[in-house]
gemmi code that builds the backbone of each chain (N, CA, C; Angstrom):
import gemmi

chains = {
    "A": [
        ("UNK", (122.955, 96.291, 72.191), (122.216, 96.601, 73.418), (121.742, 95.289, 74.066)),
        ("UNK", (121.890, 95.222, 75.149), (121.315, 94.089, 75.981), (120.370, 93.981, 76.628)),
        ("UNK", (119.183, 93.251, 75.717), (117.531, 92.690, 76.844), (118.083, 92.199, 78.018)),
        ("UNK", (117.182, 93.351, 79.024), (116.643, 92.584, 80.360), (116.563, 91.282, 80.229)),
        ("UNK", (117.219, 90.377, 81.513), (116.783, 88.953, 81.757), (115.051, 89.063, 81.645)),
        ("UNK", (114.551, 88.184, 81.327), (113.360, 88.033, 82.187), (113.079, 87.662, 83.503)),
        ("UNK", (113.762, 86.891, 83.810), (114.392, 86.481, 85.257), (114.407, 88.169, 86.226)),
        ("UNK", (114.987, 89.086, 85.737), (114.913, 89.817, 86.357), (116.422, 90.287, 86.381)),
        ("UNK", (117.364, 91.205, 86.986), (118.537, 91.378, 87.208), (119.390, 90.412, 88.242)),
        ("UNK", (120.406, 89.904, 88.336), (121.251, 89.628, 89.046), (121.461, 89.643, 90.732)),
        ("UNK", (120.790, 89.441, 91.237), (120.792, 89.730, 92.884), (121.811, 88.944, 93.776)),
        ("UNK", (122.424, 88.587, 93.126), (123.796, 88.117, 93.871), (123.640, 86.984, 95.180)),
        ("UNK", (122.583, 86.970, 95.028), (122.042, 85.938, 96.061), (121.881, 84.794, 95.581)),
        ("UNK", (122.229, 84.356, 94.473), (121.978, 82.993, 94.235), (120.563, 82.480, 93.681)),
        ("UNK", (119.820, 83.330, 93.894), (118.216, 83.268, 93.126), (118.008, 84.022, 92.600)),
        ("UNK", (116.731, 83.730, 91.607), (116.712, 84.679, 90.378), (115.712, 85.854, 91.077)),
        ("UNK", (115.362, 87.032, 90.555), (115.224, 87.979, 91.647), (113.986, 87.875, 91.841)),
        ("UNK", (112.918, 87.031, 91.545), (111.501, 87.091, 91.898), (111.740, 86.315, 93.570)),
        ("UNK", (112.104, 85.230, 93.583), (112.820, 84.575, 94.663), (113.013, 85.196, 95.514)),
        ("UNK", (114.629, 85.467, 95.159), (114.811, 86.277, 96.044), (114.501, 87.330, 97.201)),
        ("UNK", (112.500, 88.187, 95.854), (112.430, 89.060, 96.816), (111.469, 88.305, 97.561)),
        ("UNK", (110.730, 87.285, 97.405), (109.656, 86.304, 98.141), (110.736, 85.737, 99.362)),
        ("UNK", (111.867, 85.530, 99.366), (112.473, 85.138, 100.438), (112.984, 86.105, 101.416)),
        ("UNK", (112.691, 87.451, 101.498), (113.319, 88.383, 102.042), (111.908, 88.635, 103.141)),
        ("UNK", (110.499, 88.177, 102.205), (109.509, 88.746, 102.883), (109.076, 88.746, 104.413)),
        ("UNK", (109.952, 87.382, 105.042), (109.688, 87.612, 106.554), (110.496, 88.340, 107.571)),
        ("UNK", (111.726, 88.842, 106.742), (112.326, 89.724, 107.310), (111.882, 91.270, 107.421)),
        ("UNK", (111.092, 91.389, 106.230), (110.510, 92.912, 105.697), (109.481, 93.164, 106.467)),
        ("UNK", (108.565, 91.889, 106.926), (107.631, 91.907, 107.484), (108.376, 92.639, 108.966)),
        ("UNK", (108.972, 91.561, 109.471), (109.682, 91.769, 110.927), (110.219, 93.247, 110.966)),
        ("UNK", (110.676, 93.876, 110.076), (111.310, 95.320, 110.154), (110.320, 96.195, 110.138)),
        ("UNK", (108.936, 95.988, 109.089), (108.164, 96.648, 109.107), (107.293, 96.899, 110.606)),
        ("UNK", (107.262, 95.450, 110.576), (106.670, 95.795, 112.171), (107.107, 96.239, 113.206)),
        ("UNK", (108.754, 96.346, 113.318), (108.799, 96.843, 114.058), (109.462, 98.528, 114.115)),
        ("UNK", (108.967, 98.946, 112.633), (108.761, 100.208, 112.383), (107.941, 101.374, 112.425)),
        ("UNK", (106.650, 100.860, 112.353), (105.329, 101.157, 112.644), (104.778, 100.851, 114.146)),
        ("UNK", (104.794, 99.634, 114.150), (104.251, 99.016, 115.621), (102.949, 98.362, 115.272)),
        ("UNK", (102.707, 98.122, 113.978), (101.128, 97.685, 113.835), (100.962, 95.981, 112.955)),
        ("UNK", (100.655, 94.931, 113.231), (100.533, 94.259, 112.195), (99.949, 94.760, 110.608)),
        ("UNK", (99.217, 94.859, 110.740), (98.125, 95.223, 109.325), (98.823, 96.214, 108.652)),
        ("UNK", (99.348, 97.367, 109.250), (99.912, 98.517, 108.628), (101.102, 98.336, 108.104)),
        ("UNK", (101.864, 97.688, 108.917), (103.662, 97.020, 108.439), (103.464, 95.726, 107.214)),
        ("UNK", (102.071, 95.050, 107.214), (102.169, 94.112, 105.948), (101.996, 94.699, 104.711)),
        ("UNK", (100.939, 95.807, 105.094), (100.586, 96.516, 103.780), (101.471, 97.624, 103.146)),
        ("UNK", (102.742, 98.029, 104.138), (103.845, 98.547, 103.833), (104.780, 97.932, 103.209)),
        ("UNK", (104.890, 96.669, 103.392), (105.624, 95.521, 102.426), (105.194, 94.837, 101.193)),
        ("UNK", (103.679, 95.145, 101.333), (103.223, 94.667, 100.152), (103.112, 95.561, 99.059)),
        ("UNK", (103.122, 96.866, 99.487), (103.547, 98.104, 98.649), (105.168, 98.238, 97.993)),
        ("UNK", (105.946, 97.764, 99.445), (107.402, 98.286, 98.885), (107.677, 96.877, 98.025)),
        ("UNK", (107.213, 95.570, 98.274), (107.664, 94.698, 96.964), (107.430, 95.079, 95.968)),
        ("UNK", (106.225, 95.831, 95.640), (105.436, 95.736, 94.234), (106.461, 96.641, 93.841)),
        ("UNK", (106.597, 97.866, 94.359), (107.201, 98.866, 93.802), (109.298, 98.140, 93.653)),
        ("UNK", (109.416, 97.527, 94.322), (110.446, 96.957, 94.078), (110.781, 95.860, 92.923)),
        ("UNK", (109.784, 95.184, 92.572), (109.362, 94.299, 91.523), (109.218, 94.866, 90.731)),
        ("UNK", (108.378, 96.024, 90.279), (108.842, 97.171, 89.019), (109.602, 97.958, 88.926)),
        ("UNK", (110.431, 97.958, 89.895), (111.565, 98.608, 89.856), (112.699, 98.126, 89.474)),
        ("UNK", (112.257, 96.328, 88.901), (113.637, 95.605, 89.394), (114.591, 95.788, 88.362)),
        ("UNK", (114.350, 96.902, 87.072), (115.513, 96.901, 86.039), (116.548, 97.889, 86.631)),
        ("UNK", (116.094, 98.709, 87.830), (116.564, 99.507, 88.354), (117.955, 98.812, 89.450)),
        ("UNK", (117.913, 98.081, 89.698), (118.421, 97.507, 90.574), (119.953, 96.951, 89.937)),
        ("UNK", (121.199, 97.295, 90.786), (122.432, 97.826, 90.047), (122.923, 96.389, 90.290)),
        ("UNK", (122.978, 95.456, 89.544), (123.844, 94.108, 89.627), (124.961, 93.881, 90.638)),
        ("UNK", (125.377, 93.376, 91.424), (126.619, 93.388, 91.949), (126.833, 94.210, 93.775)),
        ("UNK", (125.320, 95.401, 93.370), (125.242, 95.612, 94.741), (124.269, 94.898, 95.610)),
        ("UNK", (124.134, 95.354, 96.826), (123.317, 94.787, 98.084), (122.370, 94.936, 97.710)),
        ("UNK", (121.411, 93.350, 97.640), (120.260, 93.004, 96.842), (119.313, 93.198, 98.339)),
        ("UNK", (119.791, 92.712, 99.305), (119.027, 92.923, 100.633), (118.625, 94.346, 101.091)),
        ("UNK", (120.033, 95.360, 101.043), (119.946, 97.135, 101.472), (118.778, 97.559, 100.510)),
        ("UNK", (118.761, 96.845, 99.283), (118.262, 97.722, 98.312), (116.817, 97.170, 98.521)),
        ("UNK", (116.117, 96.249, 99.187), (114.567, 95.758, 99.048), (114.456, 97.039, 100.446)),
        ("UNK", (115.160, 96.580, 101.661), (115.285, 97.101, 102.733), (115.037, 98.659, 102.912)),
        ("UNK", (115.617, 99.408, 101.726), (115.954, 100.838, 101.689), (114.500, 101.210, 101.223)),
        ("UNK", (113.851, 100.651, 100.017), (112.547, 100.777, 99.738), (111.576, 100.912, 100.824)),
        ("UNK", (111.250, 99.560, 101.718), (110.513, 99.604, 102.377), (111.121, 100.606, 103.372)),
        ("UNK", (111.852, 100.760, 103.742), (111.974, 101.965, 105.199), (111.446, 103.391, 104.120)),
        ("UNK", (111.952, 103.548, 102.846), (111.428, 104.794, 102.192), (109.954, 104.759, 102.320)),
        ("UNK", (109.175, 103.936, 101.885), (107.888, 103.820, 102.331), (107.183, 104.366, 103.388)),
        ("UNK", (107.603, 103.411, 104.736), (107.018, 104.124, 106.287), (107.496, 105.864, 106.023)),
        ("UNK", (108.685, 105.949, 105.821), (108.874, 107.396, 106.164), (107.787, 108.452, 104.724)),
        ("UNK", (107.485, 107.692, 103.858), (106.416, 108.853, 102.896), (105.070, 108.452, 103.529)),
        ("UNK", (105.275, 107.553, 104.182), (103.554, 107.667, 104.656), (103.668, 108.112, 105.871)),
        ("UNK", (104.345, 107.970, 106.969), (104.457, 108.910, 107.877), (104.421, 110.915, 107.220)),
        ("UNK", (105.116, 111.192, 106.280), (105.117, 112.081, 105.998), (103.810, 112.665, 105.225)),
        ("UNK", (103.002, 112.051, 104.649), (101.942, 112.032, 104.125), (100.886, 112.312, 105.176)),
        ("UNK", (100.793, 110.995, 106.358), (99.948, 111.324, 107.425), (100.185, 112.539, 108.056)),
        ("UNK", (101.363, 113.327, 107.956), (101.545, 114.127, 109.175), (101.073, 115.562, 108.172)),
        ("UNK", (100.960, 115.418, 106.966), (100.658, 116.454, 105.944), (98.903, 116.469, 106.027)),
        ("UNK", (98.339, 115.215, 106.275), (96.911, 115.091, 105.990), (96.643, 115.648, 107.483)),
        ("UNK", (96.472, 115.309, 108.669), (96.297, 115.854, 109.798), (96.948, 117.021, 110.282)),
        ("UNK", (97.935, 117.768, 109.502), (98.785, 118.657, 110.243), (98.607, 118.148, 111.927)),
        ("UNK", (99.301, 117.724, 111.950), (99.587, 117.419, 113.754), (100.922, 117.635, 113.580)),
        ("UNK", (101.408, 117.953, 114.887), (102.735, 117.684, 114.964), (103.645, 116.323, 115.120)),
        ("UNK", (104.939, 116.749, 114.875), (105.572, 115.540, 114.431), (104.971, 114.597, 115.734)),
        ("UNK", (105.579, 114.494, 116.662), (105.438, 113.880, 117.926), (104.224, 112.772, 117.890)),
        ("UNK", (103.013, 114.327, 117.980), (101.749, 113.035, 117.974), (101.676, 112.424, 116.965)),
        ("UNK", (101.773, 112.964, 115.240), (101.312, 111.973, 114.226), (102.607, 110.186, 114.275)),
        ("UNK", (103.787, 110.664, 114.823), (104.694, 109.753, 115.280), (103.873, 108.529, 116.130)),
        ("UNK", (103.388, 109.200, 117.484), (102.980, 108.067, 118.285), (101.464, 107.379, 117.836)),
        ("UNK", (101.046, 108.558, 117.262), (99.377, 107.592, 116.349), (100.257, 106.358, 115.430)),
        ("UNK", (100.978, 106.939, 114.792), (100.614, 106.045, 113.905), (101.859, 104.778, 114.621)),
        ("UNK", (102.689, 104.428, 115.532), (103.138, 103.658, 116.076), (102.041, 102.502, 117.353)),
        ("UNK", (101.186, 102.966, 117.530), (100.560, 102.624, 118.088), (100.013, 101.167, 117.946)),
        ("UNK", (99.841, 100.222, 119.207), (99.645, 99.143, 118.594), (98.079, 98.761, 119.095)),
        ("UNK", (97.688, 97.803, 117.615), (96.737, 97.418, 117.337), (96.706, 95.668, 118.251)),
        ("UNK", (97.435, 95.213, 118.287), (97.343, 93.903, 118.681), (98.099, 93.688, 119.951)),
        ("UNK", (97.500, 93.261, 121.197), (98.929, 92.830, 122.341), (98.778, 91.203, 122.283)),
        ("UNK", (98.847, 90.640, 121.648), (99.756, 89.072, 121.268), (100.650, 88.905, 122.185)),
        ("UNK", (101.769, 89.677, 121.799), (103.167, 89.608, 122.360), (102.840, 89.329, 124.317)),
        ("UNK", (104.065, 88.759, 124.673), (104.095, 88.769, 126.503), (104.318, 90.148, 126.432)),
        ("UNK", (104.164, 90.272, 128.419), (104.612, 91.544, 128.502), (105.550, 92.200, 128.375)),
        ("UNK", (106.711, 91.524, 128.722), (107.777, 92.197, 128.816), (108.207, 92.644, 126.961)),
        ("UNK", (107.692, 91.628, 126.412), (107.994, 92.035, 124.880), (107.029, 93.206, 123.979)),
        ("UNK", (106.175, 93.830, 125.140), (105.064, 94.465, 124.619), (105.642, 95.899, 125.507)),
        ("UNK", (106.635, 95.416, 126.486), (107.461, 96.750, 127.356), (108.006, 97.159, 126.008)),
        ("UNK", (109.085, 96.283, 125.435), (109.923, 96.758, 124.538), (109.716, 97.435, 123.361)),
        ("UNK", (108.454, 96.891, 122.619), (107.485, 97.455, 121.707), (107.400, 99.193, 122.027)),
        ("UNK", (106.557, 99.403, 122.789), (106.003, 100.143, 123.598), (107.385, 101.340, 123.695)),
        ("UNK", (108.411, 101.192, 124.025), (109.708, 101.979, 124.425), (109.949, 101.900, 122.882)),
        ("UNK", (110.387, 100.906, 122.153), (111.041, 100.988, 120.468), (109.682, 102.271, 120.052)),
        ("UNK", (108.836, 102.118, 120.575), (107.838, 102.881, 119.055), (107.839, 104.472, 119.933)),
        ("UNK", (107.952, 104.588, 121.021), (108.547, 106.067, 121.448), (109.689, 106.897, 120.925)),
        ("UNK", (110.798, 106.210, 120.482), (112.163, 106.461, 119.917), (111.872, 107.290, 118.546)),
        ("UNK", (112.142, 107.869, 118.364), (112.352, 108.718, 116.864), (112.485, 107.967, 115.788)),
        ("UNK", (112.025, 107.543, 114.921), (111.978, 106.919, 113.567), (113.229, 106.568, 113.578)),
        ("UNK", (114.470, 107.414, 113.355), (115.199, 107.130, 112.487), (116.506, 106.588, 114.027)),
        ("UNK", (116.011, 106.631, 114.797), (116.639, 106.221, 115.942), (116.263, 104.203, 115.814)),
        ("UNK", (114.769, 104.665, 115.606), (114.019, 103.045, 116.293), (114.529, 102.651, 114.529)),
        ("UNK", (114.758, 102.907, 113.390), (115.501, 102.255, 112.275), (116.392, 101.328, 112.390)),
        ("UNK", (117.485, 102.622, 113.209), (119.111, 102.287, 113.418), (119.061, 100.985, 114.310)),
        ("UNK", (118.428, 101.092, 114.923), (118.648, 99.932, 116.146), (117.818, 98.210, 115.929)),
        ("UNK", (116.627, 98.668, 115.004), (116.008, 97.636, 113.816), (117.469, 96.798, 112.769)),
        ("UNK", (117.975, 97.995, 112.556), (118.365, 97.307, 110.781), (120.191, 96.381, 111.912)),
        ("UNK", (120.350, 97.124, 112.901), (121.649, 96.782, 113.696), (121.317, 95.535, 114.550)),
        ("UNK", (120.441, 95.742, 115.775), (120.570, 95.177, 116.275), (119.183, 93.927, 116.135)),
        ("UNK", (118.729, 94.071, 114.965), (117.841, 92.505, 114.701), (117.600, 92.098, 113.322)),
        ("UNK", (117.806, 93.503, 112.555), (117.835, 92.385, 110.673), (119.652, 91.897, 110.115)),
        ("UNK", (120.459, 92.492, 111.170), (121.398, 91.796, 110.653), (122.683, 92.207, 109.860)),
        ("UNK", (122.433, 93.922, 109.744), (122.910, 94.715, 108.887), (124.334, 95.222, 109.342)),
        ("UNK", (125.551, 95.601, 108.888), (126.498, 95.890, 109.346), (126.621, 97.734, 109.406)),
        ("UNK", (127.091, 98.278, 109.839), (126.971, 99.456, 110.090), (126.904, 100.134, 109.220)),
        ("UNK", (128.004, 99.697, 107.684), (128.119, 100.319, 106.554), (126.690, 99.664, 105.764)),
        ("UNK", (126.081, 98.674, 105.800), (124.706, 98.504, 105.259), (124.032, 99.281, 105.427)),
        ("UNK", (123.608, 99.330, 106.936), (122.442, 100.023, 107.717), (122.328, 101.898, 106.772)),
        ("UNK", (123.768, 101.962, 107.341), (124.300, 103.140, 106.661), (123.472, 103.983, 105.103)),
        ("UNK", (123.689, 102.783, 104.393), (123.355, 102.978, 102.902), (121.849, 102.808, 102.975)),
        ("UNK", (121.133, 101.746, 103.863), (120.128, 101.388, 103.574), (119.224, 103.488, 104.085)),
        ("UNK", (119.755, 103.794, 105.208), (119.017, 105.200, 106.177), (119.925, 106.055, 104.908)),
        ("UNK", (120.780, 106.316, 103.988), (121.079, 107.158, 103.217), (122.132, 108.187, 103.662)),
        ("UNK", (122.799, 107.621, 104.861), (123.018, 108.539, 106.464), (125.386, 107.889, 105.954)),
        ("UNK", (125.829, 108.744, 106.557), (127.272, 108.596, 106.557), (127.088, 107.186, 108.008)),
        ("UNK", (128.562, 106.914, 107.847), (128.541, 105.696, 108.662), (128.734, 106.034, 110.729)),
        ("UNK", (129.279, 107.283, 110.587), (129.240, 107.556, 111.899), (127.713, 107.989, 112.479)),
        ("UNK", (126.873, 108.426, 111.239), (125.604, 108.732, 111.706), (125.116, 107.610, 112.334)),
        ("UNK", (124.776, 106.731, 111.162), (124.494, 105.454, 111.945), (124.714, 105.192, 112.808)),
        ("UNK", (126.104, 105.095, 113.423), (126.732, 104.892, 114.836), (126.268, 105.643, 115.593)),
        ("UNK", (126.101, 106.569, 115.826), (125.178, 108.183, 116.794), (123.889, 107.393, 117.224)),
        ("UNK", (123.481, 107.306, 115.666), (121.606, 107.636, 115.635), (121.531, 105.669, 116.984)),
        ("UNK", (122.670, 104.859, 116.542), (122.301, 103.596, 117.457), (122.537, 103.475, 118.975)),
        ("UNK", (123.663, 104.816, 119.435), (124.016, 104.750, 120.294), (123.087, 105.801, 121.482)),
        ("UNK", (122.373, 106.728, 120.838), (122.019, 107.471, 121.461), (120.232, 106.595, 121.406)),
        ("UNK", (119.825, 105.939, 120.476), (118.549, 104.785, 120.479), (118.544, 103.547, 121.374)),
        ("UNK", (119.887, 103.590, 121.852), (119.993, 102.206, 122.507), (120.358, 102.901, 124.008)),
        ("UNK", (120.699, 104.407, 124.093), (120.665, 104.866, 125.332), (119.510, 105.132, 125.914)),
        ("UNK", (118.599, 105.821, 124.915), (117.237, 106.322, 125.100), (116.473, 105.036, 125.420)),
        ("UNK", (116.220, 103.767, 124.746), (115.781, 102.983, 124.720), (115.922, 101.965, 126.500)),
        ("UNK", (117.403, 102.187, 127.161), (117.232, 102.049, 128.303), (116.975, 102.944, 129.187)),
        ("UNK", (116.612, 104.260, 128.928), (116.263, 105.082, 129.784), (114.471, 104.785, 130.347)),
        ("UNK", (113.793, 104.410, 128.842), (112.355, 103.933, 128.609), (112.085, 102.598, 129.402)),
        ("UNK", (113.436, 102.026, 128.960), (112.639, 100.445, 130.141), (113.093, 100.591, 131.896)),
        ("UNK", (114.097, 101.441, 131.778), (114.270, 101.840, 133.534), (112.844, 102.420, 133.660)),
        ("UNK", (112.399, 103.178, 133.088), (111.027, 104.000, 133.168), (109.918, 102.974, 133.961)),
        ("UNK", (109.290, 101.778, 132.877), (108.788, 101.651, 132.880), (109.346, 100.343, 134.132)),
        ("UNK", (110.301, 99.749, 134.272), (110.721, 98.974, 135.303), (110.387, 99.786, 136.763)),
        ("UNK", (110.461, 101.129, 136.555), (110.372, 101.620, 138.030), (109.063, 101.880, 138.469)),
        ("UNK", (107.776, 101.906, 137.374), (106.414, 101.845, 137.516), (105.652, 100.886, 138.461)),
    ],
    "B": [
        ("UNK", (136.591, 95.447, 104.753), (135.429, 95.012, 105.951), (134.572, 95.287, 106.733)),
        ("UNK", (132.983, 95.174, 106.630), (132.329, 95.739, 107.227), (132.362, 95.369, 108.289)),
        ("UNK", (131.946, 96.175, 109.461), (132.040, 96.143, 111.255), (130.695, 95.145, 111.360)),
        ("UNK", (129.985, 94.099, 112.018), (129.615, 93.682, 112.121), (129.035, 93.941, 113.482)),
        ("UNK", (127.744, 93.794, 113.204), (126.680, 94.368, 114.332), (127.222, 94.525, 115.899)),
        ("UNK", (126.856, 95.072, 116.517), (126.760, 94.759, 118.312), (125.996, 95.306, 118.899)),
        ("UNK", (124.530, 94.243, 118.599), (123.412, 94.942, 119.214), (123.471, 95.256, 120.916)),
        ("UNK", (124.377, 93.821, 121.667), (124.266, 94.643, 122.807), (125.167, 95.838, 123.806)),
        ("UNK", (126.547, 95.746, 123.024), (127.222, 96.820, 123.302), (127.642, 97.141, 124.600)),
        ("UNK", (127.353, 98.309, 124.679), (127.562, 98.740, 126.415), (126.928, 98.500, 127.149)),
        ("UNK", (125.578, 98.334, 126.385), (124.370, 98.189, 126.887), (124.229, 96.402, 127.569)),
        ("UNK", (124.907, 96.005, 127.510), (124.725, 94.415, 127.900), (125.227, 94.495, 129.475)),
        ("UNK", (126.123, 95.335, 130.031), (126.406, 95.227, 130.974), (126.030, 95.904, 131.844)),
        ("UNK", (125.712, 95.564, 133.208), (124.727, 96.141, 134.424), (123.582, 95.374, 134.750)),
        ("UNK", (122.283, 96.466, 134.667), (121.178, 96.504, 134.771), (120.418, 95.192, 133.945)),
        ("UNK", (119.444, 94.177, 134.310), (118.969, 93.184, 133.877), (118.330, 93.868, 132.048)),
        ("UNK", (117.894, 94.703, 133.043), (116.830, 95.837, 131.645), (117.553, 96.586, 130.439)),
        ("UNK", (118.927, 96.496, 130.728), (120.108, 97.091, 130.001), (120.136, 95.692, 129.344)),
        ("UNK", (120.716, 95.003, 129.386), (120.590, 93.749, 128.958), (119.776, 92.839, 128.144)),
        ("UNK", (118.723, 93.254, 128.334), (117.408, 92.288, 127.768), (117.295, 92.878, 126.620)),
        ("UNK", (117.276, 94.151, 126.505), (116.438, 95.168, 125.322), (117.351, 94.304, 124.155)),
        ("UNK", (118.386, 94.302, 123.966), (118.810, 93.452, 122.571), (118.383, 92.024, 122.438)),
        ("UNK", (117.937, 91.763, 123.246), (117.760, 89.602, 123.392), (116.172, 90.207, 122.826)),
        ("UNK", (115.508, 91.221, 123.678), (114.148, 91.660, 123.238), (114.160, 91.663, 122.113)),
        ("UNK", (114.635, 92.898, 121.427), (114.566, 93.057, 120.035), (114.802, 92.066, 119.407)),
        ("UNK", (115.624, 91.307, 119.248), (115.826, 90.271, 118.302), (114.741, 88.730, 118.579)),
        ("UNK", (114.119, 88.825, 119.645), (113.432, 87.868, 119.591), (112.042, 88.817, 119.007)),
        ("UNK", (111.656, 89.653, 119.455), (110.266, 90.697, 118.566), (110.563, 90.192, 117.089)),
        ("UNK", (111.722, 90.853, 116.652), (112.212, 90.385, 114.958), (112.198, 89.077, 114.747)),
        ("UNK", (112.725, 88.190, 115.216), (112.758, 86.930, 115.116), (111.354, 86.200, 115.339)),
        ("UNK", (110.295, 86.511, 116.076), (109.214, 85.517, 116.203), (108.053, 86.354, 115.074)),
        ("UNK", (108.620, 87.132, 114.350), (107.805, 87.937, 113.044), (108.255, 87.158, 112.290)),
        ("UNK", (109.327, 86.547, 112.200), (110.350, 86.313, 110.713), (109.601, 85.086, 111.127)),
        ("UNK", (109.090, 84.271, 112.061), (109.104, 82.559, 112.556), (107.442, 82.786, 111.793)),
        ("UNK", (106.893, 83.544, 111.710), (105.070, 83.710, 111.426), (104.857, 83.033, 109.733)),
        ("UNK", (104.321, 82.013, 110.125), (103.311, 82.363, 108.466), (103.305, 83.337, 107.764)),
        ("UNK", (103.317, 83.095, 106.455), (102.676, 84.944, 105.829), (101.431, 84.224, 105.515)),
        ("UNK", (100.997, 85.890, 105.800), (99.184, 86.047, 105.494), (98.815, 85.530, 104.859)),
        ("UNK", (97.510, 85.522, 104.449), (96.739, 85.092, 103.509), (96.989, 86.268, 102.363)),
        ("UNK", (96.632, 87.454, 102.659), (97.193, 88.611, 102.017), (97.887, 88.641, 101.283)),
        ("UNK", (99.079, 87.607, 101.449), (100.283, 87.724, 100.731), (100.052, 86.764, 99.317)),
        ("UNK", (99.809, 86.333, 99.483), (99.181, 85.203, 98.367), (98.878, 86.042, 97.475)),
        ("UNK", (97.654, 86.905, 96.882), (97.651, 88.058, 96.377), (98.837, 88.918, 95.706)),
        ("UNK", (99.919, 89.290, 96.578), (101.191, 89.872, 96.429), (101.720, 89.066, 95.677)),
        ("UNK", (101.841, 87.353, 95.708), (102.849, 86.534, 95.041), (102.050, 86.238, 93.806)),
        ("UNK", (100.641, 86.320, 93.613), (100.240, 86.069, 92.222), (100.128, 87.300, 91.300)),
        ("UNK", (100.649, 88.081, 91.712), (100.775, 90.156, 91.198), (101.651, 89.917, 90.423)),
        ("UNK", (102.474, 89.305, 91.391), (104.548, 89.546, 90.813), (104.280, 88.387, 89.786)),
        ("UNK", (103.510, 87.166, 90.040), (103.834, 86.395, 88.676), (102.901, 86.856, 87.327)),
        ("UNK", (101.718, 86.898, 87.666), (101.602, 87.736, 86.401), (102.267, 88.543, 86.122)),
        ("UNK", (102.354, 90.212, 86.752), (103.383, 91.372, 86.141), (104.451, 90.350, 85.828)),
        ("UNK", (104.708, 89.235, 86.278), (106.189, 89.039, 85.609), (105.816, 88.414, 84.247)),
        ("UNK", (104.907, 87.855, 83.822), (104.712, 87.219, 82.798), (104.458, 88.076, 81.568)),
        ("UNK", (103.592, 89.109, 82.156), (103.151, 90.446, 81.310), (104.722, 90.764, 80.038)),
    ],
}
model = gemmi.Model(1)
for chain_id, residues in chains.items():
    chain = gemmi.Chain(chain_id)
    for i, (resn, *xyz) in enumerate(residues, 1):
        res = gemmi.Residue()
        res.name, res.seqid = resn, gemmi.SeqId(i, " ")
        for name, pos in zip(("N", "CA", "C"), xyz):
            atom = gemmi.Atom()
            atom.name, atom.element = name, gemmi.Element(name[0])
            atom.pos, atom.b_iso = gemmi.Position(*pos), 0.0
            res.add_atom(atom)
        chain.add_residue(res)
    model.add_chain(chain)
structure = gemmi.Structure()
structure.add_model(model)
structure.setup_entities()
């Protein structure tokens, strides 16, 4: 029988997996945030899905996507606490959606606080697809594995997020 | 071979606002990824080294 590294499992990345997942963290951050819409809420969603990923790490299958697999955690996360919140308030989907997207900080310029603003209207698994595609980097068959979704879903859920998504900034362009 | 992204798609052509939303997004993602981590996080990285030592 073969002991666990201590190191951790194999992440194919070239670092040993504590590393590894400390180097992923400003990307997790960036997805988180722009999953939620909140600073504070998207860090503490990452600081949850490492831990639980860090004890998870014997779990973690050598040889596959060391990135899908930190990635898949944290998006599992937002969606049990979204699901959690929407269980504690019974609200409906919609509003407990836009509460908890709601932003706490306008930092950002405007026009990047338009886009915010339109991304956190989009349906979760819409504003995902178009996160994990069009800014962490993911290829369709990643994204794919990371949402748990067949590969044409993915393709749907980005095309109809990136339609909706210009329907929201014509919106707000014509204001 | 995996298909490799195309955030701006169809969507790049036309409308200025058709256009931007992918340069948007990826700069939103990108000036998160450019941030410091918290102070917060510090905490997180001395968790994982103990539990790892444990």
């Amino acid at each position: 029988m073969t002991e666990p590294s201590p190191d951790g499992p194999d992440t194919g990345t070239g670092k040993p997996f504590r590393e590894a997942l400390v180097a992923l963290l400003p990307h997790l951050r960036a997805f988180a945030r722009g999953l939620c819409g909140q600073a504070e809420r998207a860090d503490d969603l990452v600081q949850e899905a490492v831990l639980r990923a860090w004890t998870s790490r014997d779990s973690f299958r050598p040889g596959s996507n060391f990135k899908a697999w930190v990635f898949t955690i944290t998006r599992n996360n937002f969606l049990n606490e979204l699901r959690r919140y929407r269980r504690e308030t019974q609200l409906e989907d919609g509003v407990a959606e836009t509460m908890l997207v709601t932003r706490a900080d306008q930092e950002d310029a405007l026009n990047l606080n338009d886009l915010q603003r339109a991304l956190d209207k989009l349906p979760p698994e819409r504003r995902e697809a178009l996160l994990l595609i069009g800014a962490s980097g993911f290829s369709y068959e990643e994204a794919a594995q990371v949402c748990g979704v067949a590969v044409g879903t993915m393709k749907s859920r980005v095309a109809r997020g990136r339609a909706q998504l210009n329907v929201l900034l014509e919106e707000t362009a014509a204001v | 071979m995996p298909s490799r992204r195309d955030p701006q798609g169809n969507a790049g052509a036309g409308k200025s606002g058709k256009q931007g939303w992918a340069d948007g997004l990826r700069k939103l993602y990108d000036g998160v990824v450019s941030e410091p981590l918290p102070d917060s996080f510090e905490d997180l990285l001395k968790r994982l080294d103990k539990e790892g030592n444990d």
